[in-house]
Each structure stands twice: as structure tokens, then as C-alpha cells.
The first five atom37 places (N, CA, C, CB, O) and aatype in JSON, in Angstrom:
{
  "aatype": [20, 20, 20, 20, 20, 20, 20, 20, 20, 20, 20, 20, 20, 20, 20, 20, 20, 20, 20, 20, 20, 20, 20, 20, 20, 20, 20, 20, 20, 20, 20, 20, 20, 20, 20, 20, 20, 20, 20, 20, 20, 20, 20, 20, 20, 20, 20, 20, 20, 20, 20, 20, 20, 20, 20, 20, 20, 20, 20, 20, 20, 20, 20, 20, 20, 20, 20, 20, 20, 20, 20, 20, 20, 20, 20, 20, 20, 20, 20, 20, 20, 20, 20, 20, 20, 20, 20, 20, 20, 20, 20, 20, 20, 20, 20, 20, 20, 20, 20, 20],
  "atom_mask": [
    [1, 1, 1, 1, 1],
    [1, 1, 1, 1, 1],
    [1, 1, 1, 1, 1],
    [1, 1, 1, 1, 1],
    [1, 1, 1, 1, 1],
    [1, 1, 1, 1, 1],
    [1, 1, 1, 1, 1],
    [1, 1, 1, 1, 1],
    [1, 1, 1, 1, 1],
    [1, 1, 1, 1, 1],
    [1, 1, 1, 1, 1],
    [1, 1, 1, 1, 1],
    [1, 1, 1, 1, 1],
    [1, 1, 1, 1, 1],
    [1, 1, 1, 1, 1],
    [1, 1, 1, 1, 1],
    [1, 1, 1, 1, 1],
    [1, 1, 1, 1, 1],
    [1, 1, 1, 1, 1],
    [1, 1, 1, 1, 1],
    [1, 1, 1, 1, 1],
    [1, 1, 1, 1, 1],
    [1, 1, 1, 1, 1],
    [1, 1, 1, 1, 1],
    [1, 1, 1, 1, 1],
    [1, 1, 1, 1, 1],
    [1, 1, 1, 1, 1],
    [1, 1, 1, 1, 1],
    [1, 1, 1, 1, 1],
    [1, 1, 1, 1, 1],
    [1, 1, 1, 1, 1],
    [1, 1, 1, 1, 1],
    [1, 1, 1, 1, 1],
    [1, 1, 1, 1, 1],
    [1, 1, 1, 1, 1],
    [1, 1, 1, 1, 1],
    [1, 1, 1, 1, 1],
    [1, 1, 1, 1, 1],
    [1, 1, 1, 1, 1],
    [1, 1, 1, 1, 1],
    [1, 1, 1, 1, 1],
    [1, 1, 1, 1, 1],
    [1, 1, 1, 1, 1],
    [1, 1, 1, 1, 1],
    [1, 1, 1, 1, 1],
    [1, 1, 1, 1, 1],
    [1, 1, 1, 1, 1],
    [1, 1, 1, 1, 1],
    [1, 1, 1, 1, 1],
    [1, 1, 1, 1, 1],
    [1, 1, 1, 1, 1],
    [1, 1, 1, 1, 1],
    [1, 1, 1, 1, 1],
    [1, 1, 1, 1, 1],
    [1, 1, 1, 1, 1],
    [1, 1, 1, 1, 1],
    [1, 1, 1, 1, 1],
    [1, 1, 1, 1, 1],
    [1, 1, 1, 1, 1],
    [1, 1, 1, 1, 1],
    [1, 1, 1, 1, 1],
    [1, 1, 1, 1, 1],
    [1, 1, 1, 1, 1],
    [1, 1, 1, 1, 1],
    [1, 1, 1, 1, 1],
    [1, 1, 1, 1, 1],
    [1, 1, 1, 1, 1],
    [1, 1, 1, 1, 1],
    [1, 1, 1, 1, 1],
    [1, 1, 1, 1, 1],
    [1, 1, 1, 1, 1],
    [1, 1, 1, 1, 1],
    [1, 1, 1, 1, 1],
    [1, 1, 1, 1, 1],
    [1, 1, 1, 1, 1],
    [1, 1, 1, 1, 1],
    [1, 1, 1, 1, 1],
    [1, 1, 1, 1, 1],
    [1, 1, 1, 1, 1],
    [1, 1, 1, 1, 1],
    [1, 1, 1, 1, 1],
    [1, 1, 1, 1, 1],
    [1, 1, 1, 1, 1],
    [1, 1, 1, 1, 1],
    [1, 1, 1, 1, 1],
    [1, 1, 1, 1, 1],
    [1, 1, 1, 1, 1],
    [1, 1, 1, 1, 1],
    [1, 1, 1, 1, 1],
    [1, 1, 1, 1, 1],
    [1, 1, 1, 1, 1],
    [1, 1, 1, 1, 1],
    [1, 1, 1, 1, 1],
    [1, 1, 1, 1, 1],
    [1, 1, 1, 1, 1],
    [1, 1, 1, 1, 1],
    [1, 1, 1, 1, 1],
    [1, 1, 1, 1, 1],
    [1, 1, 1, 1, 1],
    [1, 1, 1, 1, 1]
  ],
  "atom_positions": [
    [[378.02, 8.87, 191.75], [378.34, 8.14, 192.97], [377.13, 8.05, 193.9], [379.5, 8.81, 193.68], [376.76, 7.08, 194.56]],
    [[376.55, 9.39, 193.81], [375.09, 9.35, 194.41], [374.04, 7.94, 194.22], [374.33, 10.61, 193.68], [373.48, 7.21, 195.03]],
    [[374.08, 7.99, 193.09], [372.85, 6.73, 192.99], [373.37, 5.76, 193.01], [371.94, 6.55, 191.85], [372.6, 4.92, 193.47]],
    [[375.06, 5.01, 192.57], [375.58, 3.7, 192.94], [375.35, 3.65, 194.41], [377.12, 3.47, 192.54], [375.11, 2.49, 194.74]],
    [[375.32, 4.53, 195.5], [375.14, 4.6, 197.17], [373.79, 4.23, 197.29], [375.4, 6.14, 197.95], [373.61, 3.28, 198.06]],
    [[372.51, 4.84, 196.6], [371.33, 4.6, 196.9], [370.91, 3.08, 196.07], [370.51, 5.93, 196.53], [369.96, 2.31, 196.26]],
    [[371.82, 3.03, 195.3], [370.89, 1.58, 194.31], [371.72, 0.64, 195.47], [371.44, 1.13, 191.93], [371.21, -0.47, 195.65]],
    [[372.78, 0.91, 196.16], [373.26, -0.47, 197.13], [372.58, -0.4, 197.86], [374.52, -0.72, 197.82], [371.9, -1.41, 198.0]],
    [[372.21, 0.91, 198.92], [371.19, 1.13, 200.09], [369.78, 0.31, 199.59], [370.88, 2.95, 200.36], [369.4, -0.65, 200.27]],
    [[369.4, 0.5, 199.0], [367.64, 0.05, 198.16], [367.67, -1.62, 198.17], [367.44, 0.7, 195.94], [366.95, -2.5, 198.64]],
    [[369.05, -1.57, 197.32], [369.45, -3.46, 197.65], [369.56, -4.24, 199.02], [370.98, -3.82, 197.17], [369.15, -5.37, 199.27]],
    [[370.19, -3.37, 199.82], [369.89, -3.39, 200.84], [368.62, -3.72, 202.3], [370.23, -2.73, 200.6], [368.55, -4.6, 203.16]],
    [[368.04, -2.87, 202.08], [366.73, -2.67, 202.27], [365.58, -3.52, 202.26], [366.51, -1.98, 201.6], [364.73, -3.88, 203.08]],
    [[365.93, -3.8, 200.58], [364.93, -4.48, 200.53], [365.56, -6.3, 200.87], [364.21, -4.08, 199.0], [364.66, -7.11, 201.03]],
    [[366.77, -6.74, 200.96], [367.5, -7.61, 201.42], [366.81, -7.35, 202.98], [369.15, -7.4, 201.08], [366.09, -8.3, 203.3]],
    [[366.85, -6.7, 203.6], [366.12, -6.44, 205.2], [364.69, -6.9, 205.13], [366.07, -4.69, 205.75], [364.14, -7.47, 206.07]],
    [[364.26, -6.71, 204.3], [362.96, -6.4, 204.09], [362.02, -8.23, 203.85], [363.0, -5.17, 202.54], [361.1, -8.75, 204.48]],
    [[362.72, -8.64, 202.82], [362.55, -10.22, 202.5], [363.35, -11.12, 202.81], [362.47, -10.51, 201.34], [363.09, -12.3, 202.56]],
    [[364.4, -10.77, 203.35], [364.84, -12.07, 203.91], [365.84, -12.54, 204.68], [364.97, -12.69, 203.16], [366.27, -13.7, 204.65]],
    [[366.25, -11.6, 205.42], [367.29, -11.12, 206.73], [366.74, -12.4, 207.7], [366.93, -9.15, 207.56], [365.58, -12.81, 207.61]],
    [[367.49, -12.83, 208.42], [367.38, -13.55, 209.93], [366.55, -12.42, 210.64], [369.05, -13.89, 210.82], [365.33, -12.53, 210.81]],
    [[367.23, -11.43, 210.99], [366.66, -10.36, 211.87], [365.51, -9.72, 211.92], [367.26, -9.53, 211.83], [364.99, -9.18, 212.89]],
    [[364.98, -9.85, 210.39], [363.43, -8.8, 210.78], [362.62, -10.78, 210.28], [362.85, -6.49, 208.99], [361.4, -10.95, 210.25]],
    [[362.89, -11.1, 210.19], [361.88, -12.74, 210.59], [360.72, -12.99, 211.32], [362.57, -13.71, 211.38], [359.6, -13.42, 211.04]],
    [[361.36, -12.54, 212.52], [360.32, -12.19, 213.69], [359.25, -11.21, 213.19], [361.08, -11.48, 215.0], [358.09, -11.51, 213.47]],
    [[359.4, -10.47, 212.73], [358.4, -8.81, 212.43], [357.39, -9.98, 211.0], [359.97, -6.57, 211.38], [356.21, -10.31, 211.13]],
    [[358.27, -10.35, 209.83], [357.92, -10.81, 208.73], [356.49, -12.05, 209.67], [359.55, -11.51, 207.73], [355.31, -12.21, 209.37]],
    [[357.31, -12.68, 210.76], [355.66, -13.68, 210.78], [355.16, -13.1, 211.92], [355.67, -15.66, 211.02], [354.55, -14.0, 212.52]],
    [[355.08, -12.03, 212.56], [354.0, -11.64, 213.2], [352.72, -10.65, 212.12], [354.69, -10.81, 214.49], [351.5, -10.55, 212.06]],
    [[353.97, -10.05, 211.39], [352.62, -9.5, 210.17], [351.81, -11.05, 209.16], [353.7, -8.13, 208.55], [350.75, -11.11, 208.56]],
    [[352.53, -11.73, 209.3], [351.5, -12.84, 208.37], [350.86, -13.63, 209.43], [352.38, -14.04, 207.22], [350.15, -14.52, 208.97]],
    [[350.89, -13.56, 210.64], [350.12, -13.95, 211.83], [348.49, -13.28, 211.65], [350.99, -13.33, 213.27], [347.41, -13.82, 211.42]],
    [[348.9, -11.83, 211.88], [348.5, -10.93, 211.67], [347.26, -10.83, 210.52], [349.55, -10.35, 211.55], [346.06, -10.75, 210.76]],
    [[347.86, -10.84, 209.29], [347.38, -11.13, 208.09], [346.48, -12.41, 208.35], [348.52, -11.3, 207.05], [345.38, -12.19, 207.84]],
    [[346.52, -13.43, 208.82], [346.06, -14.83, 208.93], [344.41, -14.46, 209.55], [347.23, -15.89, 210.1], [343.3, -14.76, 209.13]],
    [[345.06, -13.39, 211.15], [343.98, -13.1, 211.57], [343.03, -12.4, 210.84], [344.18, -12.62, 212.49], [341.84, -12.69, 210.67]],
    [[343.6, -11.53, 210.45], [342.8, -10.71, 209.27], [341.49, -11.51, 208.6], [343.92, -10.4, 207.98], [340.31, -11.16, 208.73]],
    [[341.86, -12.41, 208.0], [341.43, -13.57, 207.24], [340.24, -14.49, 207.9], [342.68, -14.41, 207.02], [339.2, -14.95, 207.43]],
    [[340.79, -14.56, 209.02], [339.45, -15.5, 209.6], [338.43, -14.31, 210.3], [340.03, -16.87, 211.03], [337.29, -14.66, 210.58]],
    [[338.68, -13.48, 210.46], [337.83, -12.79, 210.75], [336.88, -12.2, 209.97], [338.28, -12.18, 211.24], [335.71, -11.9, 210.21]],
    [[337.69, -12.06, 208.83], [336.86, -11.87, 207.27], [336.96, -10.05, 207.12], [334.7, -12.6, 207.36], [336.05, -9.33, 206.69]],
    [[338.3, -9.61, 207.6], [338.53, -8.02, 207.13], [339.42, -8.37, 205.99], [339.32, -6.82, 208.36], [339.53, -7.32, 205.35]],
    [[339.98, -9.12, 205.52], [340.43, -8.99, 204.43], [340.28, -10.26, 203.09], [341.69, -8.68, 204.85], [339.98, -11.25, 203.76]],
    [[340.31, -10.61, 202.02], [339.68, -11.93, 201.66], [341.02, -12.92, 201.89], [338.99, -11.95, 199.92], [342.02, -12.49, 202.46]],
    [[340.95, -14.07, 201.48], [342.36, -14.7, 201.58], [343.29, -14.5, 200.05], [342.11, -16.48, 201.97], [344.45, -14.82, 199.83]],
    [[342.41, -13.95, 199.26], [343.36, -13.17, 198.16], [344.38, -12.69, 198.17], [343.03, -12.32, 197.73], [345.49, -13.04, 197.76]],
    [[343.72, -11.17, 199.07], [344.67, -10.27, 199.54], [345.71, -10.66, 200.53], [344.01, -9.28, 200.04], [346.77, -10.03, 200.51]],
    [[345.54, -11.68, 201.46], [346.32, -11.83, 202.37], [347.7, -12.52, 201.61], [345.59, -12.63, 203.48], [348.9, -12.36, 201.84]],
    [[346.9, -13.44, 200.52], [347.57, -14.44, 199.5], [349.1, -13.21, 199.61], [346.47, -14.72, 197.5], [350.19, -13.31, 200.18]],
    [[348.45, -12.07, 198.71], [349.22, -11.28, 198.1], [350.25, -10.55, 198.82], [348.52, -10.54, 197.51], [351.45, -10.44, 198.53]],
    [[349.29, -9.85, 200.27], [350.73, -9.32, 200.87], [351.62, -10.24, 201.7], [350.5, -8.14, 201.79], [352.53, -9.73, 202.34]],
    [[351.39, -11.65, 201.73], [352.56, -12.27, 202.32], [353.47, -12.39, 201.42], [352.37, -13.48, 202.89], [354.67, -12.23, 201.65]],
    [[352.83, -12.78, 199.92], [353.76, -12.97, 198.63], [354.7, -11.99, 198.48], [353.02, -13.0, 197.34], [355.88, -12.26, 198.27]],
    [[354.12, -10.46, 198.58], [355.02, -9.22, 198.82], [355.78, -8.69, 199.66], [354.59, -8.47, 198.76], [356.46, -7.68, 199.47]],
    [[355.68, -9.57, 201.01], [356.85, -9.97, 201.95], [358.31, -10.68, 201.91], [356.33, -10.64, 202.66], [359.19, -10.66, 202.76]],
    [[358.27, -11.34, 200.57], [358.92, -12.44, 200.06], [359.41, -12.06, 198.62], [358.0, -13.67, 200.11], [360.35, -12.71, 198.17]],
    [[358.84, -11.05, 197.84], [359.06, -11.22, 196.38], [360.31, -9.79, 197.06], [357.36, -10.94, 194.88], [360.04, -8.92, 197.89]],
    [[361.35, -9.98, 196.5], [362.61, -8.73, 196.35], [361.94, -8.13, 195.49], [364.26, -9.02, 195.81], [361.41, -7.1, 195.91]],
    [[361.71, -8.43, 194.24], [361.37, -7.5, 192.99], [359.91, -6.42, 193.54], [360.89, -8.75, 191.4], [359.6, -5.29, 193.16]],
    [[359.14, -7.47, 194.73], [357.95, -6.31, 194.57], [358.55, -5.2, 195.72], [356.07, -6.99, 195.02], [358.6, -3.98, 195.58]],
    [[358.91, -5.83, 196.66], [359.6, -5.07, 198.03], [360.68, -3.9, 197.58], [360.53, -6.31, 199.05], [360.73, -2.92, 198.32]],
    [[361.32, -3.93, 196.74], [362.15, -3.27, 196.18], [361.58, -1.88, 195.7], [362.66, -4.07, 195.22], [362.05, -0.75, 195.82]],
    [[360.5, -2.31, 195.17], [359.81, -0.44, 194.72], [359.27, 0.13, 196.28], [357.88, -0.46, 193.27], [359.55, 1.29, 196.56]],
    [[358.73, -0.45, 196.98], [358.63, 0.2, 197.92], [360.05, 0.78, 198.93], [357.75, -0.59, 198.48], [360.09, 1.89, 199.48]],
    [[361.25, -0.38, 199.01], [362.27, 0.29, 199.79], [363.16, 1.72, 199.13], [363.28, -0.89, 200.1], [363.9, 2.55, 199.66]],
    [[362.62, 1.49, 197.59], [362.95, 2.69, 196.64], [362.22, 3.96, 197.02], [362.56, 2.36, 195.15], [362.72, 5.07, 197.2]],
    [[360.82, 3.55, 197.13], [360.11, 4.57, 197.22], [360.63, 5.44, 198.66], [358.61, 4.07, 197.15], [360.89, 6.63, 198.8]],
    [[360.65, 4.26, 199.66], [361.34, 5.06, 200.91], [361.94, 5.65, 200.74], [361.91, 4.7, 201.75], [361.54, 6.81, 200.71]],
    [[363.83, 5.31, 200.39], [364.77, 6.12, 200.05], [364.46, 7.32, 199.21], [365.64, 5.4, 199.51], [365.1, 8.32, 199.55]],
    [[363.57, 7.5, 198.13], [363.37, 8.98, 197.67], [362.95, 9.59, 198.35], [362.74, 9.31, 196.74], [363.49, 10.69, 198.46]],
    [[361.59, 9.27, 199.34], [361.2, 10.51, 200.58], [362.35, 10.87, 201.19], [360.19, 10.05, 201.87], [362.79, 12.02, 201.22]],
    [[362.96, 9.69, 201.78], [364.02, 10.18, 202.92], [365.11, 11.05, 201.94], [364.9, 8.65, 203.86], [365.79, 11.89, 202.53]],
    [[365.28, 10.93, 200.69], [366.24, 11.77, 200.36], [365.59, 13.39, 200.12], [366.95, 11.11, 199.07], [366.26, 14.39, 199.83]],
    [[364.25, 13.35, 200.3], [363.82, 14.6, 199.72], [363.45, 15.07, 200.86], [362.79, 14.64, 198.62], [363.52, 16.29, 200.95]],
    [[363.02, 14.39, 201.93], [362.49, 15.14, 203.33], [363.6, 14.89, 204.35], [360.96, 14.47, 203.99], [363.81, 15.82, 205.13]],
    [[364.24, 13.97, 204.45], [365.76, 13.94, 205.59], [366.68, 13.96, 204.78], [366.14, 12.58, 206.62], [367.47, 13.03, 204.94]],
    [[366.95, 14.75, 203.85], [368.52, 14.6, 203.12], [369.92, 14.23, 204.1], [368.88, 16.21, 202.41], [370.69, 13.29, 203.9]],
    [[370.01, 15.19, 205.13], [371.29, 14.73, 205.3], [371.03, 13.33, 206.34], [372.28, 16.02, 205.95], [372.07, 12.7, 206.54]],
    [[369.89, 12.8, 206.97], [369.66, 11.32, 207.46], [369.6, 9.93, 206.64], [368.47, 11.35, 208.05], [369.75, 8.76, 207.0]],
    [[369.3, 10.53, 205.41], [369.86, 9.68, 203.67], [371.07, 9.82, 203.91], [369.51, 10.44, 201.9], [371.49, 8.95, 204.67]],
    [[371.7, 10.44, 203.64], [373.17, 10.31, 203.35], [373.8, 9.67, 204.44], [373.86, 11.63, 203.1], [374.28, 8.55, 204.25]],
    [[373.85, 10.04, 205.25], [374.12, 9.09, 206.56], [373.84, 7.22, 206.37], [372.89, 9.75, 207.85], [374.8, 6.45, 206.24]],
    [[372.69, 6.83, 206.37], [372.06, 5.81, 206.58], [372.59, 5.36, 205.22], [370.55, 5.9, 206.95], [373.47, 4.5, 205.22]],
    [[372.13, 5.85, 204.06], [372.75, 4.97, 202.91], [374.23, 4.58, 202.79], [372.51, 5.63, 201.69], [374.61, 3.63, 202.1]],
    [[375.03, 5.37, 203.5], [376.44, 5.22, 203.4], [376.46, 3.4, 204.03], [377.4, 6.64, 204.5], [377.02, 2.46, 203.46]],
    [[375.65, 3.32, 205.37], [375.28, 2.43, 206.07], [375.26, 1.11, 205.45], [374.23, 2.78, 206.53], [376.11, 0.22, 205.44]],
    [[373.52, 1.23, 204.7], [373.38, 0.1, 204.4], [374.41, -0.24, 202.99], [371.87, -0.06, 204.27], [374.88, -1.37, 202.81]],
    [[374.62, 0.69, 202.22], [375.47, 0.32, 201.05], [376.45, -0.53, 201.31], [376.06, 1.37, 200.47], [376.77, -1.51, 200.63]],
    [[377.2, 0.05, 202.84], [378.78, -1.02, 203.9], [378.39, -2.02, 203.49], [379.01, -1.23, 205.88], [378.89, -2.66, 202.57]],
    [[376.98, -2.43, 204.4], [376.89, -3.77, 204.4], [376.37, -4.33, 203.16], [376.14, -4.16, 205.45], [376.5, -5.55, 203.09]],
    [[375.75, -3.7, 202.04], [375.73, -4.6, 201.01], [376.95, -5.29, 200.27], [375.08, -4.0, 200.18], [377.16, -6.43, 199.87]],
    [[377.56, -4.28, 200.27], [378.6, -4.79, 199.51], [380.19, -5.76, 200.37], [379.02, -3.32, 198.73], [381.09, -6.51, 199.97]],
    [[379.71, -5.06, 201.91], [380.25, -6.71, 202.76], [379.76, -7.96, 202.78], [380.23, -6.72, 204.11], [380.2, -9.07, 203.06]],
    [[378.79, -7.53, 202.44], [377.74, -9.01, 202.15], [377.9, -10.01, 200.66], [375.92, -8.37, 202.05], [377.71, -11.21, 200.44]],
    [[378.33, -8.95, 199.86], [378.74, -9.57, 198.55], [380.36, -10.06, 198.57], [378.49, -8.41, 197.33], [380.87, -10.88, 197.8]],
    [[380.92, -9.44, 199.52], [382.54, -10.02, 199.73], [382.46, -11.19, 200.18], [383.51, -9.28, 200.73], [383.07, -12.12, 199.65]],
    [[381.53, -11.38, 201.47], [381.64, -12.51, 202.07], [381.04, -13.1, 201.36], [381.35, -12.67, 203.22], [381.67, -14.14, 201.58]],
    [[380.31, -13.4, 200.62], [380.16, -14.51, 200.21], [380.69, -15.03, 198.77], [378.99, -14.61, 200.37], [380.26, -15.77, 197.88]],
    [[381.94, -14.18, 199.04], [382.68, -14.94, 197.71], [384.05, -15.53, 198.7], [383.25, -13.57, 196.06], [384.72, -16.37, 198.11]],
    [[384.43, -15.24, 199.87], [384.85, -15.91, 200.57], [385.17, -17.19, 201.05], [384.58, -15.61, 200.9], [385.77, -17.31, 202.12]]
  ]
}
């Protein structure tokens, strides 16, 4: 039951992560950000290529919101359990509604 909670939380997450209304705002001030990067010449437009792409790809965002959830389960255990109960709600309200 443990990991069906964390594989919804992770789905979750990374659903926050690429492509929520709500973190939108955050998503284009970091590719603002990134842009600046670019003309200034601290990063090439490769790299910038890449981490906007990884703003956007679920599959790449996903190992990282994974990777989160294992710290937090190994260094805040009981703030994991809490929070995943969380986002798991809403994943799987999110999959109701939209069979609605």
C-alpha cells in the first residue's frame, strides 16, 4: 500500500511539476531566467534547450519528483506520509474527474 501511495504522490508531483495551471507562473519565470542565462552567455543555448525541455518532459521530471519523495521518506518520514496521503487525494480525484 506503501508504494501504490508514493507511485500516486510521484504522479502527482511531477503532474505539479510539468503542467499544473498553478506552478506556470514559477515554470516561465525559470525559462525567463534560463533565456537570460543565454544571452549573457553563462549557459550555451543547448543547455537552456534542455532544461526547459525538462520542465515539460513528465518522463524526465518524474525521476527527479521520485528522487524527492525517497529523501523525504528517508529524512522526514512522518512529513512523507502526511503529504503523500495528500497528493495521492488529488491524483486520483483528478483521474475521477476526468472520467466525469
Amino acid at each position: 500500500m506503501n508504494l501504490l501511495l508514493d507511485l500516486l504522490a510521484v504522479h502527482r508531483l511531477t503532474r505539479l511539476i510539468t503542467r499544473d495551471e498553478i506552478t506556470n507562473p514559477l515554470r516561465e519565470t525559470i525559462e525567463k531566467e534560463i533565456g537570460t542565462a543565454v544571452t549573457a552567455k553563462i549557459i550555451s543555448q543547448s543547455t537552456a534547450d534542455k532544461l526547459i525541455y525538462l520542465m515539460g518532459c513528465d518522463w524526465c521530471a518524474s525521476i527527479w519528483a521520485a528522487s524527492f519523495a525517497l529523501a523525504m521518506r528517508r529524512y522526514m518520514p512522518d512529513f512523507w506520509n502526511n503529504l503523500k496521503y495528500v497528493l495521492a487525494a488529488s491524483t486520483v480525484t483528478g483521474f475521477i474527474a476526468s472520467y466525469e
